[in-house]
Biopython code that builds the backbone (N, CA, C, O; Angstrom):
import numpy as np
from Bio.PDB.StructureBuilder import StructureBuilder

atoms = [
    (1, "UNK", "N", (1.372, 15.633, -10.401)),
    (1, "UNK", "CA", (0.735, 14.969, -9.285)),
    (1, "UNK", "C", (1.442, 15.303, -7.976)),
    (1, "UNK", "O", (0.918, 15.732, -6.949)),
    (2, "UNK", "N", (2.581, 15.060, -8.172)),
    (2, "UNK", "CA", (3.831, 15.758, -7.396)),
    (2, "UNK", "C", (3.609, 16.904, -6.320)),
    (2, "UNK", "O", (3.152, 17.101, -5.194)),
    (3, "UNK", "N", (4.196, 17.499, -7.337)),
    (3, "UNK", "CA", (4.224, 19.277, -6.955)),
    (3, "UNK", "C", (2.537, 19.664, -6.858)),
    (3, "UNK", "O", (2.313, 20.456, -5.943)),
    (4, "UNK", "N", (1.259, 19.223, -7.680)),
    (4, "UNK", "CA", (-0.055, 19.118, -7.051)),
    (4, "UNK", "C", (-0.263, 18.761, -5.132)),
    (4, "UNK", "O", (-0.973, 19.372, -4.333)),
    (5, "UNK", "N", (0.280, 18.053, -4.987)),
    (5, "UNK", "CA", (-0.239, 17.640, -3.913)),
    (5, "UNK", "C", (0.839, 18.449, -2.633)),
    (5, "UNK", "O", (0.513, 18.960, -1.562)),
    (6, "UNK", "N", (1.781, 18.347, -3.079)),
    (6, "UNK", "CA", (2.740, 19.621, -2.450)),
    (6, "UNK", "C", (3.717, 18.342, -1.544)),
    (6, "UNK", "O", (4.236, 18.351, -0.428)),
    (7, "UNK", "N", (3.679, 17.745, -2.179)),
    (7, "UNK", "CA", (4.620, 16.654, -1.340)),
    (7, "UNK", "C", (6.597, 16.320, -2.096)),
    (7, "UNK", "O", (7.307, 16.248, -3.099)),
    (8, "UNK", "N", (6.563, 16.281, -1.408)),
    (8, "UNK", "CA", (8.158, 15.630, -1.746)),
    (8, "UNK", "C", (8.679, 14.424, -1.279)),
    (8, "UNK", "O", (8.565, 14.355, -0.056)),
    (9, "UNK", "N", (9.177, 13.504, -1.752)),
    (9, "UNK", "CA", (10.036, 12.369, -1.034)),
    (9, "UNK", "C", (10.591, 12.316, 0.586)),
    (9, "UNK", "O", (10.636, 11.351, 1.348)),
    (10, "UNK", "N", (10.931, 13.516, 0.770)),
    (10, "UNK", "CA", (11.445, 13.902, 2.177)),
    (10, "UNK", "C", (10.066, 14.051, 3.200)),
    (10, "UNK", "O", (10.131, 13.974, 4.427)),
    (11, "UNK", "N", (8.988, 14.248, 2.529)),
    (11, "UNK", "CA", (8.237, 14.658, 3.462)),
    (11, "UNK", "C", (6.880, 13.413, 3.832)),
    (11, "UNK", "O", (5.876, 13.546, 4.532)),
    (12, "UNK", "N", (7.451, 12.050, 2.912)),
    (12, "UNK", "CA", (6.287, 10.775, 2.792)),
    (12, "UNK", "C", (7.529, 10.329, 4.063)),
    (12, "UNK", "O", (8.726, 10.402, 3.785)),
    (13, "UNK", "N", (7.088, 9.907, 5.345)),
    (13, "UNK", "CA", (8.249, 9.460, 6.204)),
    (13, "UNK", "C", (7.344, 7.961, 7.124)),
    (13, "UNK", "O", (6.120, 7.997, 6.996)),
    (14, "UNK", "N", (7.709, 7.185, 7.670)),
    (14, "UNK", "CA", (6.712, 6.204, 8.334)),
    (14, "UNK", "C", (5.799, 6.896, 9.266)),
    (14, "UNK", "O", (6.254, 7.808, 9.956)),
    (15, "UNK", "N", (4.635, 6.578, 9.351)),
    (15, "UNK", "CA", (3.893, 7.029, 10.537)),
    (15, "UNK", "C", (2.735, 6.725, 10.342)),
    (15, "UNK", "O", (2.534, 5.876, 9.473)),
    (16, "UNK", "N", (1.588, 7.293, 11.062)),
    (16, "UNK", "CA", (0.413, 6.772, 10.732)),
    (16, "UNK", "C", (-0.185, 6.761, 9.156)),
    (16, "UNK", "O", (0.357, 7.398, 8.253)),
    (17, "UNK", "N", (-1.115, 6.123, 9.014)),
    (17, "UNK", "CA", (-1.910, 5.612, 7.925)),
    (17, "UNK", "C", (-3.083, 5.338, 8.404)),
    (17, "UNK", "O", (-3.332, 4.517, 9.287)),
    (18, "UNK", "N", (-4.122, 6.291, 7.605)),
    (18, "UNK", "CA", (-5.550, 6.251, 7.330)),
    (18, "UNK", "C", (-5.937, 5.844, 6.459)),
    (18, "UNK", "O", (-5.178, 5.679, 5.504)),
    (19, "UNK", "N", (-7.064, 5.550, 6.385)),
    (19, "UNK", "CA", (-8.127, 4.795, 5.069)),
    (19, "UNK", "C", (-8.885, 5.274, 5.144)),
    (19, "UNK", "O", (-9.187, 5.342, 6.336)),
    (20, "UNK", "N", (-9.750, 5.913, 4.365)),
    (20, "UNK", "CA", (-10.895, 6.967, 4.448)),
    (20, "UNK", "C", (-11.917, 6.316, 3.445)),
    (20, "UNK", "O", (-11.636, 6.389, 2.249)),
    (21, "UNK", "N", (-13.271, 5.581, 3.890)),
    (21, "UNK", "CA", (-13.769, 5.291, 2.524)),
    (21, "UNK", "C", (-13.128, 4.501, 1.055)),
    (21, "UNK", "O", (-13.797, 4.351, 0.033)),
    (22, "UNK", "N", (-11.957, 4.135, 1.193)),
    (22, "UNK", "CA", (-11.545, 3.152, 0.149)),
    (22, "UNK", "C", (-12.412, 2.289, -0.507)),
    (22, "UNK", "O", (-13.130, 1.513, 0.123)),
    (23, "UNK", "N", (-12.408, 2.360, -1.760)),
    (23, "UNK", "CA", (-12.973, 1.328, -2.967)),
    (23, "UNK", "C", (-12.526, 0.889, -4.112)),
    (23, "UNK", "O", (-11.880, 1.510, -4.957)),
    (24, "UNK", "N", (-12.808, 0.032, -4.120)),
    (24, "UNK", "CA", (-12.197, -0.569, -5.411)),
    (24, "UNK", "C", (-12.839, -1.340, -6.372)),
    (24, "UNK", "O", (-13.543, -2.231, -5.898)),
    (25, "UNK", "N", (-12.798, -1.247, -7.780)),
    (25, "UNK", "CA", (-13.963, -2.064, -8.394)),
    (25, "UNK", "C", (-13.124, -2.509, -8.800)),
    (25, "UNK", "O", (-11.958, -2.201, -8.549)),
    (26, "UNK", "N", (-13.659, -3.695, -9.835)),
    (26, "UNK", "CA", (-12.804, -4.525, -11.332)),
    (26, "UNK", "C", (-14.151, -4.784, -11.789)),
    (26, "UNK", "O", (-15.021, -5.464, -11.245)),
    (27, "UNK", "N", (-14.186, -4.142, -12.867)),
    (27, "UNK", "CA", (-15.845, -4.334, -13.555)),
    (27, "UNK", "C", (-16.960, -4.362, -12.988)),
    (27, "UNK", "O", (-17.062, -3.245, -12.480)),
    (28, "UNK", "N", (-17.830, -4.919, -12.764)),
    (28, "UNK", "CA", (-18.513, -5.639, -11.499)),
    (28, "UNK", "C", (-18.779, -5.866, -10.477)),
    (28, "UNK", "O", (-19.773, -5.545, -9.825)),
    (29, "UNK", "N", (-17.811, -6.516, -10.193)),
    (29, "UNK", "CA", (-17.132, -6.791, -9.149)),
    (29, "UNK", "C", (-16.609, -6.104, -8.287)),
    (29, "UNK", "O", (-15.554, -5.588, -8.655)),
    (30, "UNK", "N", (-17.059, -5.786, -6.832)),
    (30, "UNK", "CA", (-16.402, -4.623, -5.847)),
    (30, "UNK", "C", (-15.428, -5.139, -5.074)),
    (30, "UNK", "O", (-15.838, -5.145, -3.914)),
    (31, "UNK", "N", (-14.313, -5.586, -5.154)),
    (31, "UNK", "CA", (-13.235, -5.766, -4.622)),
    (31, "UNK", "C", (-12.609, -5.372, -2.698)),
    (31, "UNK", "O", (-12.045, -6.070, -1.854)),
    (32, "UNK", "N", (-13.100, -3.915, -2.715)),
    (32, "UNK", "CA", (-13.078, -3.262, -1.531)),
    (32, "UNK", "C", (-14.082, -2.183, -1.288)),
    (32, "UNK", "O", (-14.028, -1.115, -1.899)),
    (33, "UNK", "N", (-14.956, -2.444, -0.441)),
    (33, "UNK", "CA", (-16.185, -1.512, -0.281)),
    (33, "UNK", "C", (-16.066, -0.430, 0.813)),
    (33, "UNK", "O", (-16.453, -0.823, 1.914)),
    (34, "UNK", "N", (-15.624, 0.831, 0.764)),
    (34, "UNK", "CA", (-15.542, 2.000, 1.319)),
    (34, "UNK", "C", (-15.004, 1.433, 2.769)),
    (34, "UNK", "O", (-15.666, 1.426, 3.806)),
    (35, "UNK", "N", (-13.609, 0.945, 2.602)),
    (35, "UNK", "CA", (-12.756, 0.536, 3.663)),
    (35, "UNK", "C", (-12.356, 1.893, 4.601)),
    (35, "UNK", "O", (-12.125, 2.856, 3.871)),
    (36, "UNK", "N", (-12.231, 2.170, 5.931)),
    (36, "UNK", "CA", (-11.986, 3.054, 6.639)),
    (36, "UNK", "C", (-11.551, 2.724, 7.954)),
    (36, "UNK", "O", (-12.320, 2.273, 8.803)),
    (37, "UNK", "N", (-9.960, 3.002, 8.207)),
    (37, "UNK", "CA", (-9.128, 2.210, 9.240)),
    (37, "UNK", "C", (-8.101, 3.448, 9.968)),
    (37, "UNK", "O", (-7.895, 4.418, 9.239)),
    (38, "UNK", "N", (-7.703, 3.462, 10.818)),
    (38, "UNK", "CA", (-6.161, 3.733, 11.239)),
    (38, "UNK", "C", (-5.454, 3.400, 11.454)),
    (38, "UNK", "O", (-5.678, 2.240, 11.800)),
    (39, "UNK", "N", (-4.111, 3.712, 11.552)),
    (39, "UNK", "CA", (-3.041, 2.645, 12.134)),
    (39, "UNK", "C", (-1.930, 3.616, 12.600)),
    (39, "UNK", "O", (-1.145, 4.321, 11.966)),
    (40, "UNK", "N", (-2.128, 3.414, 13.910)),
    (40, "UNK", "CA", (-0.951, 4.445, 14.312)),
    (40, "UNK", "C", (0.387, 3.904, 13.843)),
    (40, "UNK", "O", (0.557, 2.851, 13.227)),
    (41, "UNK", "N", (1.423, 4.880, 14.267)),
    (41, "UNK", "CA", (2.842, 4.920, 13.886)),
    (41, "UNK", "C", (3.329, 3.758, 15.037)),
    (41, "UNK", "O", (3.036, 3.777, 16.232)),
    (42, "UNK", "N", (4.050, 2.875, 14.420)),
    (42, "UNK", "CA", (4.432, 1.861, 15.059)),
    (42, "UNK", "C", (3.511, 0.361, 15.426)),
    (42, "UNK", "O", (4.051, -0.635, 15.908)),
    (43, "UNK", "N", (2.255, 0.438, 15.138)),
    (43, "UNK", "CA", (1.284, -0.334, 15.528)),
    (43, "UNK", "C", (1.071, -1.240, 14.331)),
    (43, "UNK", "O", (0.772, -1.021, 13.157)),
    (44, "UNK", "N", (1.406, -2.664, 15.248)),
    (44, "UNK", "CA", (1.074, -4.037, 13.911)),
    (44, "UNK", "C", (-0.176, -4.686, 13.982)),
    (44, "UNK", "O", (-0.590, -5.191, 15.025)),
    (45, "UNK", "N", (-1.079, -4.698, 12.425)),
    (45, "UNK", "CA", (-1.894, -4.860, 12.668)),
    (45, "UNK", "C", (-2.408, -6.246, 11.316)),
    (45, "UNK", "O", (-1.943, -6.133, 10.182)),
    (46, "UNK", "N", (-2.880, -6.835, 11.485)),
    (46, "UNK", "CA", (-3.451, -7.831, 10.647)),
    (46, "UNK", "C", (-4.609, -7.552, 9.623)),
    (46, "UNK", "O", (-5.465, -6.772, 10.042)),
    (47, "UNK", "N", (-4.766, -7.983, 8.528)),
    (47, "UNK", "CA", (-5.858, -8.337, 7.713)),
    (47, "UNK", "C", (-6.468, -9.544, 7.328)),
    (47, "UNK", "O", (-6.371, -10.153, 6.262)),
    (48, "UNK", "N", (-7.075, -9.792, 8.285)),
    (48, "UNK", "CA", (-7.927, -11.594, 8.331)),
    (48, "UNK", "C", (-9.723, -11.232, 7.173)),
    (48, "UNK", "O", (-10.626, -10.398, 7.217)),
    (49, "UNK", "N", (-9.365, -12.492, 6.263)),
    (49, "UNK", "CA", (-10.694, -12.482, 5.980)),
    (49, "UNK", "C", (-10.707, -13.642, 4.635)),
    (49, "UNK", "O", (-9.763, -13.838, 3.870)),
    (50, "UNK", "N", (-11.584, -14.088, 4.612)),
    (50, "UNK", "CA", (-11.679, -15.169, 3.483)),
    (50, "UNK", "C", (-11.202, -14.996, 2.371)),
    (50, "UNK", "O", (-11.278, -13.767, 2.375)),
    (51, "UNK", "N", (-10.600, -15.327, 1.040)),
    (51, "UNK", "CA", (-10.031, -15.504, -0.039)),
    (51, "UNK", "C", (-11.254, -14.404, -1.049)),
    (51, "UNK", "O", (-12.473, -14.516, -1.170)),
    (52, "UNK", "N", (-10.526, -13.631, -1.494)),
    (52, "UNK", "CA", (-11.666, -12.672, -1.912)),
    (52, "UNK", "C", (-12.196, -11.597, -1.403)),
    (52, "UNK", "O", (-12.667, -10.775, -2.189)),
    (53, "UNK", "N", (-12.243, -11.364, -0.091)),
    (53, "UNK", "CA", (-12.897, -10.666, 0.671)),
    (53, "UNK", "C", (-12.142, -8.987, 0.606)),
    (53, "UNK", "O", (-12.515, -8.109, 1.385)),
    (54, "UNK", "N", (-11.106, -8.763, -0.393)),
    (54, "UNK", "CA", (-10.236, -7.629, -0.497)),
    (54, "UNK", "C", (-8.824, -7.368, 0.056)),
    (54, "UNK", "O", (-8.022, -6.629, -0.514)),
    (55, "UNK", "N", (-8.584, -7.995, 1.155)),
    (55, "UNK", "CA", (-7.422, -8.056, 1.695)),
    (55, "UNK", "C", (-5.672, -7.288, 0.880)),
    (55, "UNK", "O", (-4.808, -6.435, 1.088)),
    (56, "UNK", "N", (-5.949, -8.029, 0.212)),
    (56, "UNK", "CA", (-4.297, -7.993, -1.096)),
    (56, "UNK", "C", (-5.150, -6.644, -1.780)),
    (56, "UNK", "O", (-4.248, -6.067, -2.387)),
    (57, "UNK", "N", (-5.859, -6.197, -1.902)),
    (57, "UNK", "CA", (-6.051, -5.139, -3.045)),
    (57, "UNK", "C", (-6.276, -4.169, -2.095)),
    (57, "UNK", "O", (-6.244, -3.133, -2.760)),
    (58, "UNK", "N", (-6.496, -3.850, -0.889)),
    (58, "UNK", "CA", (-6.153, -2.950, 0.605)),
    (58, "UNK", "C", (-4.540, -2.666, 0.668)),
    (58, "UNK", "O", (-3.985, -1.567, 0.677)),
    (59, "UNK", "N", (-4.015, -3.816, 0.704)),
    (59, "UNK", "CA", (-2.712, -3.433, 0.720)),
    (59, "UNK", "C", (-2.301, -2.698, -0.296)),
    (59, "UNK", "O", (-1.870, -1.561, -0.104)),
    (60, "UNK", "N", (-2.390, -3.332, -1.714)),
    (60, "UNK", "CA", (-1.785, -2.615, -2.958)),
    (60, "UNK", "C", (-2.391, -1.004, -3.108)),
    (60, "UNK", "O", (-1.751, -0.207, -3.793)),
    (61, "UNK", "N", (-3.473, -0.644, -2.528)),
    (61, "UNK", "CA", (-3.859, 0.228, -2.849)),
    (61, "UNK", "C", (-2.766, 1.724, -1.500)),
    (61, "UNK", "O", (-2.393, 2.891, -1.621)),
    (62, "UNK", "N", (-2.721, 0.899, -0.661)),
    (62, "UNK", "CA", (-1.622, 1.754, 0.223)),
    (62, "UNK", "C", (-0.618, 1.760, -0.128)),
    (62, "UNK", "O", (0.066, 2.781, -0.194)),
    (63, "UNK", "N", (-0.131, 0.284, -0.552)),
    (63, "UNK", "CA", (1.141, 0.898, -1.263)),
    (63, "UNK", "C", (1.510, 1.730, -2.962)),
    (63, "UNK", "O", (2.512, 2.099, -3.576)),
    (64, "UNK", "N", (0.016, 1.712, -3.172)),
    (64, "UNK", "CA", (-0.023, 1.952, -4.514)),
    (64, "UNK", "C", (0.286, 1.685, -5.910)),
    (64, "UNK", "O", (0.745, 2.168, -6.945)),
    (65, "UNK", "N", (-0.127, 0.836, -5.465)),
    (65, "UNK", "CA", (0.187, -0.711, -6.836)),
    (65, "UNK", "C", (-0.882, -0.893, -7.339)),
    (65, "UNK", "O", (-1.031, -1.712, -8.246)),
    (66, "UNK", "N", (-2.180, 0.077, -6.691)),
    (66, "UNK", "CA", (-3.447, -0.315, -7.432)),
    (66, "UNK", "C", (-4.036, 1.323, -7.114)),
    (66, "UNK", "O", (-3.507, 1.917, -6.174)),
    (67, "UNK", "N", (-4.945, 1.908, -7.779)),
    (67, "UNK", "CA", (-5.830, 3.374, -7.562)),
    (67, "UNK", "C", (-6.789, 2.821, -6.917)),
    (67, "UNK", "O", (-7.134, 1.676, -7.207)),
    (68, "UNK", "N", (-7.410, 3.544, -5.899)),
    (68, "UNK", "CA", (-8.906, 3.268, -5.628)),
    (68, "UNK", "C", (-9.576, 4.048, -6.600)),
    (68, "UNK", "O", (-9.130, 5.009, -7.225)),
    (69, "UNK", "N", (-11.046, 3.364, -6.675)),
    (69, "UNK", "CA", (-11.928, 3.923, -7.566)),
    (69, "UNK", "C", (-12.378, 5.255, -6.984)),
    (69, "UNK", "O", (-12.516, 6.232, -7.719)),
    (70, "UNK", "N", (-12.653, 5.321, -5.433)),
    (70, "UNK", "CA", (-12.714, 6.206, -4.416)),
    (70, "UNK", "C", (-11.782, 6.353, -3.429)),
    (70, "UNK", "O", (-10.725, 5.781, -3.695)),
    (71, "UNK", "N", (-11.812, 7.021, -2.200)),
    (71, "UNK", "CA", (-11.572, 7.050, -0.775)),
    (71, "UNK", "C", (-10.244, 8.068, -0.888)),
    (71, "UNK", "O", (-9.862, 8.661, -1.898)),
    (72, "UNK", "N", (-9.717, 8.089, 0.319)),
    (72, "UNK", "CA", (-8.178, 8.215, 0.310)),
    (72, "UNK", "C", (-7.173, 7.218, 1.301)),
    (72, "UNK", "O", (-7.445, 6.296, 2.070)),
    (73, "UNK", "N", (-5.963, 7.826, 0.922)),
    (73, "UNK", "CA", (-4.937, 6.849, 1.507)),
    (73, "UNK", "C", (-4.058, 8.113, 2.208)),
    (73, "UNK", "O", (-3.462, 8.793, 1.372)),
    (74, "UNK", "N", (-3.896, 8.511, 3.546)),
    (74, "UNK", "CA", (-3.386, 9.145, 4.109)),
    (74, "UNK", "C", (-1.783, 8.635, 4.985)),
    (74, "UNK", "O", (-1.643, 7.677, 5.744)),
    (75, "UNK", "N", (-0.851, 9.538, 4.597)),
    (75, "UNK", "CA", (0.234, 8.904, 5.700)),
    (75, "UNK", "C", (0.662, 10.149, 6.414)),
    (75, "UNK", "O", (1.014, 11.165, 5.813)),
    (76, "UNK", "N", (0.617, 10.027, 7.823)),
    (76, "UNK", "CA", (0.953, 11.584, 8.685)),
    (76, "UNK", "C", (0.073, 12.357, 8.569)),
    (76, "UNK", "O", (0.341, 13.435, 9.099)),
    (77, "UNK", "N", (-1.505, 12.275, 7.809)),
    (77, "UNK", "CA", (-2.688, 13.378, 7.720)),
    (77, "UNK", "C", (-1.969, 13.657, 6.224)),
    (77, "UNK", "O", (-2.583, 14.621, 5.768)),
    (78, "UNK", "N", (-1.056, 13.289, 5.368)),
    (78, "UNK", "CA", (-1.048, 13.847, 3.704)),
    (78, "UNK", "C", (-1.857, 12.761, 2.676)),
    (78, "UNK", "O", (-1.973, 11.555, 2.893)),
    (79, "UNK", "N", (-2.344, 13.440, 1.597)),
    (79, "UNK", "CA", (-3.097, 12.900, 1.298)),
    (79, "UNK", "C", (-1.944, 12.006, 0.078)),
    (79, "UNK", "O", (-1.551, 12.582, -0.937)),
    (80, "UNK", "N", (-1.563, 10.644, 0.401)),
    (80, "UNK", "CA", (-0.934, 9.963, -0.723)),
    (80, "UNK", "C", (-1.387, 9.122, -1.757)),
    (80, "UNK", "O", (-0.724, 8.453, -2.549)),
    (81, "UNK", "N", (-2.810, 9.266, -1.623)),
    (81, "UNK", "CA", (-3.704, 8.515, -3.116)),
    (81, "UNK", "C", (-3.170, 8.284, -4.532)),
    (81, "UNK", "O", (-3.186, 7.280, -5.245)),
    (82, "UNK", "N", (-2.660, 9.598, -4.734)),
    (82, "UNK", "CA", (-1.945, 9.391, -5.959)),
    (82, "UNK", "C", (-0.644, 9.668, -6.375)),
    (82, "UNK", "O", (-0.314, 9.852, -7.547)),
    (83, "UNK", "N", (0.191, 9.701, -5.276)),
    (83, "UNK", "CA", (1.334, 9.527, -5.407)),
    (83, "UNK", "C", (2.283, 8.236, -5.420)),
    (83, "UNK", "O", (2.487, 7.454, -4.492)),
    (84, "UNK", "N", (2.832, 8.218, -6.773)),
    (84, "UNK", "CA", (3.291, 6.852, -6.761)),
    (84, "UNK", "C", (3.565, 6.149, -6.221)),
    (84, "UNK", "O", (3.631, 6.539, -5.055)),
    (85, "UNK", "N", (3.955, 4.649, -6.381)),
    (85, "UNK", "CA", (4.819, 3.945, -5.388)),
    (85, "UNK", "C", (6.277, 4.221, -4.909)),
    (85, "UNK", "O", (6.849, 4.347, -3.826)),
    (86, "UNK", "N", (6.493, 4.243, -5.784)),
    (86, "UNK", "CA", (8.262, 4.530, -5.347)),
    (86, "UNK", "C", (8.373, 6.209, -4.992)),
    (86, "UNK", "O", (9.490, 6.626, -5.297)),
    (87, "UNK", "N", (7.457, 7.290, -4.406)),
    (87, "UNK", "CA", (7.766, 8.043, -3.435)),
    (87, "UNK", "C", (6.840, 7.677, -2.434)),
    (87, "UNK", "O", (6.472, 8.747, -1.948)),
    (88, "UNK", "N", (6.309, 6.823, -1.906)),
    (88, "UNK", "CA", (5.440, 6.304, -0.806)),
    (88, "UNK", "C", (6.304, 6.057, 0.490)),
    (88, "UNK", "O", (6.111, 6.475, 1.631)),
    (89, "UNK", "N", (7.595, 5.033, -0.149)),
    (89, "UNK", "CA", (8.420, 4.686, 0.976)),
    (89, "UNK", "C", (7.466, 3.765, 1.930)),
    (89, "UNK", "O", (7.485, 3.881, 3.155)),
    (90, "UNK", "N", (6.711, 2.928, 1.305)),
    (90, "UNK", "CA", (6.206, 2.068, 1.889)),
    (90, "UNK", "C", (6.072, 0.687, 1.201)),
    (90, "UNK", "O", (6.216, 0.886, -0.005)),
    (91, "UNK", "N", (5.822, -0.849, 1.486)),
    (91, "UNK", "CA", (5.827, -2.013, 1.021)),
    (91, "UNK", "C", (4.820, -2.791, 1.315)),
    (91, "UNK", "O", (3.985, -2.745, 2.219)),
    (92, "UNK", "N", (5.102, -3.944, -0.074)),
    (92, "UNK", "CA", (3.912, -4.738, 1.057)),
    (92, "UNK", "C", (4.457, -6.601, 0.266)),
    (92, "UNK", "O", (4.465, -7.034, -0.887)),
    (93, "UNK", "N", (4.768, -7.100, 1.384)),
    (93, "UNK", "CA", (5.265, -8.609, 1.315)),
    (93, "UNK", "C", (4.301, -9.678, 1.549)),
    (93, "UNK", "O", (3.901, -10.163, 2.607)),
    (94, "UNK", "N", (3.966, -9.985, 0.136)),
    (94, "UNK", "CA", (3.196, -11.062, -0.206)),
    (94, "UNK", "C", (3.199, -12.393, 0.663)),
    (94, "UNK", "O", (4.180, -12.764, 1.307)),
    (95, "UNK", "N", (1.761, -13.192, 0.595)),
    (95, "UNK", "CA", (2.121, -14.730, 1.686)),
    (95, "UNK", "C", (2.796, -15.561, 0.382)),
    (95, "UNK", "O", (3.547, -16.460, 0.759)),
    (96, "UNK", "N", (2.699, -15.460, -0.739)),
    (96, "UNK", "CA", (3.428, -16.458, -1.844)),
    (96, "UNK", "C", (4.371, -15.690, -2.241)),
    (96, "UNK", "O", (4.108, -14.794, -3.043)),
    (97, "UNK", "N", (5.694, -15.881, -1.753)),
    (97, "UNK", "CA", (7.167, -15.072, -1.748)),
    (97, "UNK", "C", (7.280, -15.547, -2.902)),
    (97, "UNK", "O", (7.029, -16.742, -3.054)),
    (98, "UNK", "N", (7.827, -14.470, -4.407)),
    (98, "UNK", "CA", (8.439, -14.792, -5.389)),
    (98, "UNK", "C", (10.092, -14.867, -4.951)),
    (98, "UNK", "O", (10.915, -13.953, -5.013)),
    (99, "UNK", "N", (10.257, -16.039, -4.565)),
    (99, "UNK", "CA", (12.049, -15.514, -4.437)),
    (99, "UNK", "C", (12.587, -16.581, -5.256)),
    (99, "UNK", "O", (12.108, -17.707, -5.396)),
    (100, "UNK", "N", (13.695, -16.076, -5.810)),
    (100, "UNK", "CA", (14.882, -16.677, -6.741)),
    (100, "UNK", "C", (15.892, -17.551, -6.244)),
    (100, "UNK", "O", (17.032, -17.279, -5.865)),
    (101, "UNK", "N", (14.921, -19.333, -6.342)),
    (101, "UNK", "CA", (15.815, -20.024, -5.893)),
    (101, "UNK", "C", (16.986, -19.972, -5.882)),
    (101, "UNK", "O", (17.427, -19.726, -4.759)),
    (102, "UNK", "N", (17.807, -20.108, -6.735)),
    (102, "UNK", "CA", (19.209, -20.137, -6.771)),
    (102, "UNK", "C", (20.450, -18.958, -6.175)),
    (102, "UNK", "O", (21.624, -18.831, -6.522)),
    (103, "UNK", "N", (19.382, -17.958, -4.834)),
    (103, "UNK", "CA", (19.836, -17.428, -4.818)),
    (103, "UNK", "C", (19.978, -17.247, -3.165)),
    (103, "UNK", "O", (18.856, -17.673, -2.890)),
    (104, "UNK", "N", (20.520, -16.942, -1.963)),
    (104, "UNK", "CA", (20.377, -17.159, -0.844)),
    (104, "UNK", "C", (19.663, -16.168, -0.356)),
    (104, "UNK", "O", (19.701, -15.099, -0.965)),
    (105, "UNK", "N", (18.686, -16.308, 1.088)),
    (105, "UNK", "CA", (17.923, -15.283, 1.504)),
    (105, "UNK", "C", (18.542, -14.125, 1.382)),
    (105, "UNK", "O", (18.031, -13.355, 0.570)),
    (106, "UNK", "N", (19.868, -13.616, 2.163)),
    (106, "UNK", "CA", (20.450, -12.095, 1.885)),
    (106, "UNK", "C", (20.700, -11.449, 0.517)),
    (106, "UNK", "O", (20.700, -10.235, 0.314)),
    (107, "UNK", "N", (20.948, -12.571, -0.553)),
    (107, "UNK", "CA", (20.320, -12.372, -1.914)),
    (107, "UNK", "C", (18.901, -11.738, -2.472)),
    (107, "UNK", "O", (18.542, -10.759, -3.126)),
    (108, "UNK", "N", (18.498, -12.516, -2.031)),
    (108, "UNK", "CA", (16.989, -12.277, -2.459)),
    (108, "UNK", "C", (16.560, -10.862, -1.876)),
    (108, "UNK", "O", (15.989, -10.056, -2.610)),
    (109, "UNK", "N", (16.809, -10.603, -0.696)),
    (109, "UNK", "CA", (16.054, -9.000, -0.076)),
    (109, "UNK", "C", (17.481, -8.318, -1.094)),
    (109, "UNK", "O", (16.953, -7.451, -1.790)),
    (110, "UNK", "N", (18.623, -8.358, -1.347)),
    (110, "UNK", "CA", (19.539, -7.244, -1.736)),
    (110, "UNK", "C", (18.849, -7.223, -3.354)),
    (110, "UNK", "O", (19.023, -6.025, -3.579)),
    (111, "UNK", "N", (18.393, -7.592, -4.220)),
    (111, "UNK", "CA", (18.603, -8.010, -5.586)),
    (111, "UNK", "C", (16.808, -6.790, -5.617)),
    (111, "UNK", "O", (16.916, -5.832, -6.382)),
    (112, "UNK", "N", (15.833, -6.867, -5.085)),
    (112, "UNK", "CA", (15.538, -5.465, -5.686)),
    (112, "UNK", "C", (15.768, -3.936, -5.178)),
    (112, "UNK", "O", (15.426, -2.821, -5.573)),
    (113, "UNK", "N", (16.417, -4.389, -4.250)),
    (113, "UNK", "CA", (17.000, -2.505, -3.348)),
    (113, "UNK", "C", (18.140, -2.186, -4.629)),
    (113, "UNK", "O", (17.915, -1.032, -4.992)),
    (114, "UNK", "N", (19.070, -2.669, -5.297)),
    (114, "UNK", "CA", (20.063, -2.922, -6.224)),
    (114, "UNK", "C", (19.170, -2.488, -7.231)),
    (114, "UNK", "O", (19.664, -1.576, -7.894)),
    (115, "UNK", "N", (18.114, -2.793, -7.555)),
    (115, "UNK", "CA", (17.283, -2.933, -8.906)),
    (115, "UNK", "C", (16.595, -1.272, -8.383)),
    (115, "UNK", "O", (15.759, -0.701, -9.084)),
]
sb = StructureBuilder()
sb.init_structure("model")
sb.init_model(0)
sb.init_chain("A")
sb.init_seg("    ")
for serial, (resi, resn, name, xyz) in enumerate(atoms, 1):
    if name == "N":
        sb.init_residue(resn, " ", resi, " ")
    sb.init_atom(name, np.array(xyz, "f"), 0.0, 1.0, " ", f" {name:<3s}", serial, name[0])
structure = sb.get_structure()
């Protein structure tokens, strides 16, 4: 998938991100319907929309925690659709934080960079 796409770790770096047509099913059910966005390098941007409406499965799919059924996921104009998560070099922080009580905030962010 890798060496297919001609990418390397060194070369996934922050910057812009496109959405080209993104979709997503779960049976039935269309989750994300041919989503298509930009986001320049440096630019913060929100995802507002009712419970359901795709939001969380937009994200996972950029960071790649989920495949689209279609579209692509571009970072810098490369095409990163199917390149895993962990060479993406990108995240995505949930509104229901799993964090480990017993453990203090500078805990909690060090305990999966460690992992």
């Amino acid at each position: 998938m890798l060496m297919t796409a001609g990418l390397t770790s060194t070369d996934v770096k922050a910057g812009g991100i496109m959405l080209h047509n993104l979709q997503k099913r779960y049976g039935r059910a269309t989750a994300v319907d041919s989503v298509s966005l930009s986001i320049s390098p440096g630019e913060f941007i929100s995802l507002l929309g009712p419970s359901g409406s795709g939001k969380t499965t937009t994200l996972m799919m950029i960071a790649g925690f989920e495949m689209p059924d279609s579209g692509q996921v571009l970072l810098d104009d490369k095409d990163i659709t199917r390149l895993p998560p962990h060479r993406r070099q990108l995240g995505v922080i949930f509104q229901n934080y799993a964090l480990f009580p017993h453990m203090t905030v500078a805990e909690n962010i060090a305990y999966p960079l460690r992992m």
